[in-house]
PDB file of N, CA, C and O in Angstrom:
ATOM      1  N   UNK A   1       0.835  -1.184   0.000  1.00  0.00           N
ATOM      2  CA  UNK A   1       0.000   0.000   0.000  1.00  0.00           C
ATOM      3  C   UNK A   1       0.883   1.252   0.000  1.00  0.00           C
ATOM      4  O   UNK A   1       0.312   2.272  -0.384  1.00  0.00           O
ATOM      5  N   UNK A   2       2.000   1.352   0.311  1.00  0.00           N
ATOM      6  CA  UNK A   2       2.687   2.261   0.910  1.00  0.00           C
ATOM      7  C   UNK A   2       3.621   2.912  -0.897  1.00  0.00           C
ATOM      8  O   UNK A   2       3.958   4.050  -1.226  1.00  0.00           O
ATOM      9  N   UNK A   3       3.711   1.947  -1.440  1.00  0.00           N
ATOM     10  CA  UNK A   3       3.958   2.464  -2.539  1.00  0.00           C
ATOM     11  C   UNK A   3       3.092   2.535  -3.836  1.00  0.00           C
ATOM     12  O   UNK A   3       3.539   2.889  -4.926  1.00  0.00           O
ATOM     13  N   UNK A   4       1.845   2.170  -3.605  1.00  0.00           N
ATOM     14  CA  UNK A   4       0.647   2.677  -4.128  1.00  0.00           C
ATOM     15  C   UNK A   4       0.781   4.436  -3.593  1.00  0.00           C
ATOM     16  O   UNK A   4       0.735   5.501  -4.208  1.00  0.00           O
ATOM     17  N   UNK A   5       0.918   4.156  -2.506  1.00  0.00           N
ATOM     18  CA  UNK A   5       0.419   5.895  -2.424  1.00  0.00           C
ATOM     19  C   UNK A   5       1.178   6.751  -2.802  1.00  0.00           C
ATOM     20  O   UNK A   5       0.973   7.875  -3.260  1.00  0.00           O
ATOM     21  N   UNK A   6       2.542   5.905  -2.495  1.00  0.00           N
ATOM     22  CA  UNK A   6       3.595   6.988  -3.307  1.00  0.00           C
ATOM     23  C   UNK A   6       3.384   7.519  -4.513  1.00  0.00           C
ATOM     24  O   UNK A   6       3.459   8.722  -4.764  1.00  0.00           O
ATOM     25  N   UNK A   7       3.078   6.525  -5.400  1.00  0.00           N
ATOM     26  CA  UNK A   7       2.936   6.673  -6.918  1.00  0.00           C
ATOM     27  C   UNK A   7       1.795   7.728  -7.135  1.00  0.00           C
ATOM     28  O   UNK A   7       1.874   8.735  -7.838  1.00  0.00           O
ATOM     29  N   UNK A   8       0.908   7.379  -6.526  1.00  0.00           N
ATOM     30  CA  UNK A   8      -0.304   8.109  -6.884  1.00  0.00           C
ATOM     31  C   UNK A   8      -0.097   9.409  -6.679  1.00  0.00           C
ATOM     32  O   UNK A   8      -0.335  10.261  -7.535  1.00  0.00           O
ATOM     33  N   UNK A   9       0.601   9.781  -4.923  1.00  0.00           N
ATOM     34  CA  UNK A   9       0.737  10.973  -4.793  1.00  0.00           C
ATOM     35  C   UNK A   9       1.863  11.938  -5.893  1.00  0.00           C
ATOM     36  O   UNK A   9       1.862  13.169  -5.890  1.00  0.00           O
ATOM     37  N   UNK A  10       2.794  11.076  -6.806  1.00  0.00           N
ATOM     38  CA  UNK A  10       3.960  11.906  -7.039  1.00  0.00           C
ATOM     39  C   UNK A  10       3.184  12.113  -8.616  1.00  0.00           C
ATOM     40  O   UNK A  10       3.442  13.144  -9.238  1.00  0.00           O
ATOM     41  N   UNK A  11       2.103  10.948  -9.298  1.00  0.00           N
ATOM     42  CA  UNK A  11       1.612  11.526 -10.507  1.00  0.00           C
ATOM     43  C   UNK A  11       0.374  12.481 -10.490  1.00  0.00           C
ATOM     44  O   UNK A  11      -0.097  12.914 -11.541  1.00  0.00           O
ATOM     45  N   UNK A  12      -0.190  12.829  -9.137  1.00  0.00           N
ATOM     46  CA  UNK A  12      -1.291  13.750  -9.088  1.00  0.00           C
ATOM     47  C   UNK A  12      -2.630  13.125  -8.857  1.00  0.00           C
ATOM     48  O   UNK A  12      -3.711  13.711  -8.787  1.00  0.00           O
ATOM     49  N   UNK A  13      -2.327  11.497  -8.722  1.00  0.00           N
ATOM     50  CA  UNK A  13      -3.787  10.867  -8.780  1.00  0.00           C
ATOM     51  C   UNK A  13      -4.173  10.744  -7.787  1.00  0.00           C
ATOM     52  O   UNK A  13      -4.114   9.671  -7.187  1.00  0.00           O
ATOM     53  N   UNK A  14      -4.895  12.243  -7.118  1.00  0.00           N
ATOM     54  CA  UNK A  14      -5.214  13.075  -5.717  1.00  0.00           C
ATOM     55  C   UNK A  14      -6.396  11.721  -5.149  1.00  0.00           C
ATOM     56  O   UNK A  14      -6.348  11.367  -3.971  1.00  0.00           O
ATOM     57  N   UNK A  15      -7.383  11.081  -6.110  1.00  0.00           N
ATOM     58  CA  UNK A  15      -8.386  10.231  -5.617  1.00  0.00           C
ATOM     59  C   UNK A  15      -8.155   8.820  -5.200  1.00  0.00           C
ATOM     60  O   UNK A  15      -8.751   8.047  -4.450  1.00  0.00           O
ATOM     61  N   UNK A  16      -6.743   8.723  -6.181  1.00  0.00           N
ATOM     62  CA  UNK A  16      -6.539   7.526  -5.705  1.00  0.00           C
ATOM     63  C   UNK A  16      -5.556   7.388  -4.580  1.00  0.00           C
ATOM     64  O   UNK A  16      -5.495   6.338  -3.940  1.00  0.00           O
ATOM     65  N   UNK A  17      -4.979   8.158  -4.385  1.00  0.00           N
ATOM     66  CA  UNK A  17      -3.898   8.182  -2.992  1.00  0.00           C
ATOM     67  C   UNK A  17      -5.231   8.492  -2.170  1.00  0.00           C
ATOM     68  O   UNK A  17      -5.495   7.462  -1.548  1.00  0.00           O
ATOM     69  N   UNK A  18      -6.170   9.467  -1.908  1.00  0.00           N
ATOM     70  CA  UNK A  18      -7.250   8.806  -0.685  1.00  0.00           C
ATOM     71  C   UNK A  18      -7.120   7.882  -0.273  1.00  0.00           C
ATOM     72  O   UNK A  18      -6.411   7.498   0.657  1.00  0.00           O
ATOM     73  N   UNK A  19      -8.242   7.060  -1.339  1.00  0.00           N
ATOM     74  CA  UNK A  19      -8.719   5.647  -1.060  1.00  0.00           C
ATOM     75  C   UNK A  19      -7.523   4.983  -0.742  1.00  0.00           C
ATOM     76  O   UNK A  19      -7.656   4.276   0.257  1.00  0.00           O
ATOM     77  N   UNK A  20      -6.768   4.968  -1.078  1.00  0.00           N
ATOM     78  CA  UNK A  20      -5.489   4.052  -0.403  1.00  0.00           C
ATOM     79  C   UNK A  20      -5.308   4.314   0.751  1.00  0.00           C
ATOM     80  O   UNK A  20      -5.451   3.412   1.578  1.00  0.00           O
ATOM     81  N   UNK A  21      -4.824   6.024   1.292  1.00  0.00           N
ATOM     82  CA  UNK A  21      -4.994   6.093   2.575  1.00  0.00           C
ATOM     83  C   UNK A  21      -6.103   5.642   3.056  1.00  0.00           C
ATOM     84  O   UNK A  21      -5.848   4.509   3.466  1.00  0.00           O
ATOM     85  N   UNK A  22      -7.540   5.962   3.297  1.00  0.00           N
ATOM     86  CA  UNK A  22      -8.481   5.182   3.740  1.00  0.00           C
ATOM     87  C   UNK A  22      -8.574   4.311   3.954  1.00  0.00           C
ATOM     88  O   UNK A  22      -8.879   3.997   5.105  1.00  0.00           O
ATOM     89  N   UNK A  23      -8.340   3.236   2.833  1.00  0.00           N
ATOM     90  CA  UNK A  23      -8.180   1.592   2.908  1.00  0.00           C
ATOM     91  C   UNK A  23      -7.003   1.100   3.963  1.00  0.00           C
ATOM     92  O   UNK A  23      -7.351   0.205   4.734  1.00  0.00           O
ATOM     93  N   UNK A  24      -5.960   1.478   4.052  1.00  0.00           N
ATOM     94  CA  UNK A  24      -4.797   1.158   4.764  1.00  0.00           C
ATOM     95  C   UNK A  24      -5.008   1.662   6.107  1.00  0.00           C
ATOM     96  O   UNK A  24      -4.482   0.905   6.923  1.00  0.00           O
ATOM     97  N   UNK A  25      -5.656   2.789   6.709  1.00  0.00           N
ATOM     98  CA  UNK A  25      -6.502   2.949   8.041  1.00  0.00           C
ATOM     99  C   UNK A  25      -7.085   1.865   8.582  1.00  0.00           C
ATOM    100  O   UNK A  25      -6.804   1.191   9.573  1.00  0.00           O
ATOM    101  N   UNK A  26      -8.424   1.765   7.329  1.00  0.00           N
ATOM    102  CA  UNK A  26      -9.083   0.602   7.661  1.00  0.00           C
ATOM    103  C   UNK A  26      -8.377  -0.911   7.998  1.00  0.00           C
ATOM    104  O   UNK A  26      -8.741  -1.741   8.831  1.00  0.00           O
ATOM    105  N   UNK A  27      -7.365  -0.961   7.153  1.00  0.00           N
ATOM    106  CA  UNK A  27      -6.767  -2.008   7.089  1.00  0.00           C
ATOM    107  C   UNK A  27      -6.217  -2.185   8.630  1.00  0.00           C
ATOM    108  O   UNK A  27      -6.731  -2.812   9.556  1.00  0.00           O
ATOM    109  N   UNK A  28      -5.143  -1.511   8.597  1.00  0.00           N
ATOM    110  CA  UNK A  28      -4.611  -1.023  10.081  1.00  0.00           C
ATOM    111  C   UNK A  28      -5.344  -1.896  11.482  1.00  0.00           C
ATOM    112  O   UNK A  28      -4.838  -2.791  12.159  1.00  0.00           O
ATOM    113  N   UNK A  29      -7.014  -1.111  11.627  1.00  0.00           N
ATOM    114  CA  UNK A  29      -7.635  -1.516  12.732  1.00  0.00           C
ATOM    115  C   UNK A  29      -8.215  -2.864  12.412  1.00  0.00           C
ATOM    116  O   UNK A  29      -8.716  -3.507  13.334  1.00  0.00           O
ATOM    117  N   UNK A  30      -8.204  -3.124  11.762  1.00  0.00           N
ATOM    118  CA  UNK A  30      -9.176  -4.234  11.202  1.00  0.00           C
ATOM    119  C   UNK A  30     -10.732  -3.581  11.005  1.00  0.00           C
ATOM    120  O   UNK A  30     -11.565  -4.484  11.087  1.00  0.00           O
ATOM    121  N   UNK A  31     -11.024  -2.942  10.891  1.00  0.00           N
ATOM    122  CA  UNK A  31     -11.885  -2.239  10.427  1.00  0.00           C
ATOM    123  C   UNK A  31     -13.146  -3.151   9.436  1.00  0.00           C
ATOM    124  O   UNK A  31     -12.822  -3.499   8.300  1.00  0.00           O
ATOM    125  N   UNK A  32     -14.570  -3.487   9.971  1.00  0.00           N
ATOM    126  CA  UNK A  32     -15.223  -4.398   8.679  1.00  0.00           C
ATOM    127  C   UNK A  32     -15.593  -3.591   7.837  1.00  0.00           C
ATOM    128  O   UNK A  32     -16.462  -3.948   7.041  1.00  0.00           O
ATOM    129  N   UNK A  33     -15.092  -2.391   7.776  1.00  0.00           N
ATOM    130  CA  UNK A  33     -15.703  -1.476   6.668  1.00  0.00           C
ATOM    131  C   UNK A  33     -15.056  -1.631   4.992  1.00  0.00           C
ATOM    132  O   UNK A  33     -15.424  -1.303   3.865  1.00  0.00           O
ATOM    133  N   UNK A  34     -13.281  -2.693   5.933  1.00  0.00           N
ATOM    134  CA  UNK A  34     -12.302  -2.730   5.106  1.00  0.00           C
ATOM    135  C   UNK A  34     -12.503  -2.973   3.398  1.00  0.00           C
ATOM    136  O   UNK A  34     -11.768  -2.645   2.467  1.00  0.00           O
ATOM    137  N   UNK A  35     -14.120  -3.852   3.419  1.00  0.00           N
ATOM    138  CA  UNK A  35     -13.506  -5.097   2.238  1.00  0.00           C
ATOM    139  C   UNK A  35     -14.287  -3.906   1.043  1.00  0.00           C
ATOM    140  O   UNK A  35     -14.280  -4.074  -0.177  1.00  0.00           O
ATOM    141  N   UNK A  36     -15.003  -2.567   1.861  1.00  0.00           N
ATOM    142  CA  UNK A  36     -15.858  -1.878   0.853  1.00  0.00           C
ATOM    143  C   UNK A  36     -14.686  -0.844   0.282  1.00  0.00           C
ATOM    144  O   UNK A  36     -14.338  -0.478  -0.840  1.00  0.00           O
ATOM    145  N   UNK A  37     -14.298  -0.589   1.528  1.00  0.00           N
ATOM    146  CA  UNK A  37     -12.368   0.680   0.846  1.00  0.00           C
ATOM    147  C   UNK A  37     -11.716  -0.204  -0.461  1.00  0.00           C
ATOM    148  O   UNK A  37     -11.265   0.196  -1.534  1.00  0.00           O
ATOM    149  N   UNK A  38     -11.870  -1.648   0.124  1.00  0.00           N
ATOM    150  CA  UNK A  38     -10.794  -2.178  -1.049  1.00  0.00           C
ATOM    151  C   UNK A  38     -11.697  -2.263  -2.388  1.00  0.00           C
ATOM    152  O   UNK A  38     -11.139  -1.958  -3.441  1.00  0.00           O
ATOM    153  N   UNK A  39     -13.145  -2.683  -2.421  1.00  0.00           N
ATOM    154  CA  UNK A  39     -13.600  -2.685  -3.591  1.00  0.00           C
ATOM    155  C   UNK A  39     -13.460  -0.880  -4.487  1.00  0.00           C
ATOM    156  O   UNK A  39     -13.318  -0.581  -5.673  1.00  0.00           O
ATOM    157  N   UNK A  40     -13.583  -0.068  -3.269  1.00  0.00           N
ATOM    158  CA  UNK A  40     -13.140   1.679  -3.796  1.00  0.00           C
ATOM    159  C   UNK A  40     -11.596   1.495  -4.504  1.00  0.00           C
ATOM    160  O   UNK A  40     -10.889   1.658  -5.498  1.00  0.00           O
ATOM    161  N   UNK A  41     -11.638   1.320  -3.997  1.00  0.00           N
ATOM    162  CA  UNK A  41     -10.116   1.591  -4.220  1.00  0.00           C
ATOM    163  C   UNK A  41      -9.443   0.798  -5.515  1.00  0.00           C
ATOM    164  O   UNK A  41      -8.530   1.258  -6.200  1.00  0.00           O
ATOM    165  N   UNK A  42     -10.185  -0.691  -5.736  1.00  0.00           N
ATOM    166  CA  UNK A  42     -10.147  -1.578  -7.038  1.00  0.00           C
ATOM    167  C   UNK A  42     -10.687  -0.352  -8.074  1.00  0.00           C
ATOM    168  O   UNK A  42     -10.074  -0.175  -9.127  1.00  0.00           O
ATOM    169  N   UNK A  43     -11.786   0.437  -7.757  1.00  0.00           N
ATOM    170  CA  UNK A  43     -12.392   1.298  -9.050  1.00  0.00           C
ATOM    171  C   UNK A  43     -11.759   2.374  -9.282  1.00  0.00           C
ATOM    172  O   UNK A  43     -11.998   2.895 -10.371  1.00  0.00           O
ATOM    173  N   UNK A  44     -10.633   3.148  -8.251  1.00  0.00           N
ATOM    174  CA  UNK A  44      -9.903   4.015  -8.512  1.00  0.00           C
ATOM    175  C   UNK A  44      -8.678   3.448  -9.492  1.00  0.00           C
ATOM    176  O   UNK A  44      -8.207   4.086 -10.433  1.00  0.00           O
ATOM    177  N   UNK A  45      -8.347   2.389  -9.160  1.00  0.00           N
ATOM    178  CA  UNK A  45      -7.283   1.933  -9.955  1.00  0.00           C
ATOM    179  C   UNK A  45      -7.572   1.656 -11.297  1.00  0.00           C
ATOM    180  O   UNK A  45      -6.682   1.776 -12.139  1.00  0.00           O
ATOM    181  N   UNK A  46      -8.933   1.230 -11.667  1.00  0.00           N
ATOM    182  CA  UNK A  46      -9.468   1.168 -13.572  1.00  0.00           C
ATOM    183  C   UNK A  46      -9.710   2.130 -13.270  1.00  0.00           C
ATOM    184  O   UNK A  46     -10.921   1.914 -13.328  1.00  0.00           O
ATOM    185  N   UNK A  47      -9.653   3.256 -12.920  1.00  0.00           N
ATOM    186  CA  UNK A  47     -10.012   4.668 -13.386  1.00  0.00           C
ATOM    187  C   UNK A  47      -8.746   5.320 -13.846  1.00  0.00           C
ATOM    188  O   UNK A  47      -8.743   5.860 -14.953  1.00  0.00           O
ATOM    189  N   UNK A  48      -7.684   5.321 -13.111  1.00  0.00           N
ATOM    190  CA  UNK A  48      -7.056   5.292 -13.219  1.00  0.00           C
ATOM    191  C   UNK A  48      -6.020   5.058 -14.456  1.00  0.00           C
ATOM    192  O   UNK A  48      -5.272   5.912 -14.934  1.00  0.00           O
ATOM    193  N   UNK A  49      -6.161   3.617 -14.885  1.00  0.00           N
ATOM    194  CA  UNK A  49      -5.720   2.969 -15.791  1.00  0.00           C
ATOM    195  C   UNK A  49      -6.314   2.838 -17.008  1.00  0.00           C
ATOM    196  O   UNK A  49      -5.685   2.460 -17.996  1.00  0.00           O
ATOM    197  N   UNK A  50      -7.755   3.186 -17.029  1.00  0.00           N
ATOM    198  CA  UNK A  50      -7.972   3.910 -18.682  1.00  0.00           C
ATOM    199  C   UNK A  50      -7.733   5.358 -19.069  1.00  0.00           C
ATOM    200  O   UNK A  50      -7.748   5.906 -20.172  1.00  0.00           O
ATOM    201  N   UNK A  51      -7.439   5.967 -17.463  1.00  0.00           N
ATOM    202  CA  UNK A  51      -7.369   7.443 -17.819  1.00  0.00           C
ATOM    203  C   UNK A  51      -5.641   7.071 -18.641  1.00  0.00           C
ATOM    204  O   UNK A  51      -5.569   7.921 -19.529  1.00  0.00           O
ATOM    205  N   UNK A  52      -4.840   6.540 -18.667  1.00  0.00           N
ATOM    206  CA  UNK A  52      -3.275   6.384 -18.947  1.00  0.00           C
ATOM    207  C   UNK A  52      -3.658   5.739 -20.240  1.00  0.00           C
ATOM    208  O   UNK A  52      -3.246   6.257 -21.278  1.00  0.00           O
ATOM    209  N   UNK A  53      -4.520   4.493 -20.298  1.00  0.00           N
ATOM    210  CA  UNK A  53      -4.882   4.005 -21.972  1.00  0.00           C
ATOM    211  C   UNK A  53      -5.324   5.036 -22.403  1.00  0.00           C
ATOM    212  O   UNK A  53      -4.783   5.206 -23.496  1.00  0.00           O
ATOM    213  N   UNK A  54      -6.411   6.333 -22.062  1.00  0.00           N
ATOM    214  CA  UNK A  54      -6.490   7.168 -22.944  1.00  0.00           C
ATOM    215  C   UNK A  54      -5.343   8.683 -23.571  1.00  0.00           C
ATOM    216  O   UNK A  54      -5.398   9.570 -24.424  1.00  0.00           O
ATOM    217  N   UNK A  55      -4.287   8.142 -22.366  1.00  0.00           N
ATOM    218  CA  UNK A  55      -3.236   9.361 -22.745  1.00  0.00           C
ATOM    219  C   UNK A  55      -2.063   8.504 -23.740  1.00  0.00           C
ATOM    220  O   UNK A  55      -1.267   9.102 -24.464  1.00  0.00           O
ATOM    221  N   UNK A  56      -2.127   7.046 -23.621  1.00  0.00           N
ATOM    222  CA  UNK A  56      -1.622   6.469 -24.422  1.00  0.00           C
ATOM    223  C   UNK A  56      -1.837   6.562 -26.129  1.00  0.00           C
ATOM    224  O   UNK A  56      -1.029   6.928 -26.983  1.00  0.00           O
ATOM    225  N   UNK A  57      -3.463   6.012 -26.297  1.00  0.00           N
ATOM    226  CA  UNK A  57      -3.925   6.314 -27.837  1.00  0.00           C
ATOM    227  C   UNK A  57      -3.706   8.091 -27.978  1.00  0.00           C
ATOM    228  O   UNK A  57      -3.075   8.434 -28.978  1.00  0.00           O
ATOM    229  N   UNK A  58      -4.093   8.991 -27.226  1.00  0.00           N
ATOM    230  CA  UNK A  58      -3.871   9.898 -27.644  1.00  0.00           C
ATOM    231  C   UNK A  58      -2.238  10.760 -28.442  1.00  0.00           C
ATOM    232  O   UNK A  58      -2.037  11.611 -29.308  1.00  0.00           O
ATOM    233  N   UNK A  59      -1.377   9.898 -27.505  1.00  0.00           N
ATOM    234  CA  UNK A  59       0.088  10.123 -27.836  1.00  0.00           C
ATOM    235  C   UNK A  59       0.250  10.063 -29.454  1.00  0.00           C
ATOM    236  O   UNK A  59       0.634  10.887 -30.283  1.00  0.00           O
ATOM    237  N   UNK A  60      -0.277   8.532 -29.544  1.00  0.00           N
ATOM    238  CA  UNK A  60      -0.188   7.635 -31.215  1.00  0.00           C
ATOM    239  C   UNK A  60      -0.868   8.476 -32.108  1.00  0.00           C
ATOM    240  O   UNK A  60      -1.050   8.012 -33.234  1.00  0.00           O
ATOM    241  N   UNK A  61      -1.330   9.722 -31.847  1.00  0.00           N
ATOM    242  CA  UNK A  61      -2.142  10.322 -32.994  1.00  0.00           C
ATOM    243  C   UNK A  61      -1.022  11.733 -33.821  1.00  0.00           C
ATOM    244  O   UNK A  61      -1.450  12.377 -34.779  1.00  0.00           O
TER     245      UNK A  61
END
């Protein structure tokens, strides 16, 4: 987790370094809120990762 957040925080991906922090809180206490942060946090990461497929095709043009 710890270098999830790094990454996120050093490319700007302000939503997804949250949810990571969040999730890793949760994680932390054991928290049962945990398994809903991690499904967040699965959707930040395809968000994420088509936002980069779309800076990808865009490059190729």
């Amino acid at each position: 987790m710890h270098s999830l957040k790094g990454i996120a925080g050093n490319l700007g991906f302000n939503r997804l370094l949250l949810c990571a922090q969040h999730t890793e809180q949760l994680l932390k206490v054991g928290d049962k809120n945990a398994n809903a942060a991690i499904k967040e946090l699965i959707i930040q990461l395809k968000q994420v990762h088509i936002y980069i497929k779309i800076l990808d095709v865009s490059n190729d043009k």
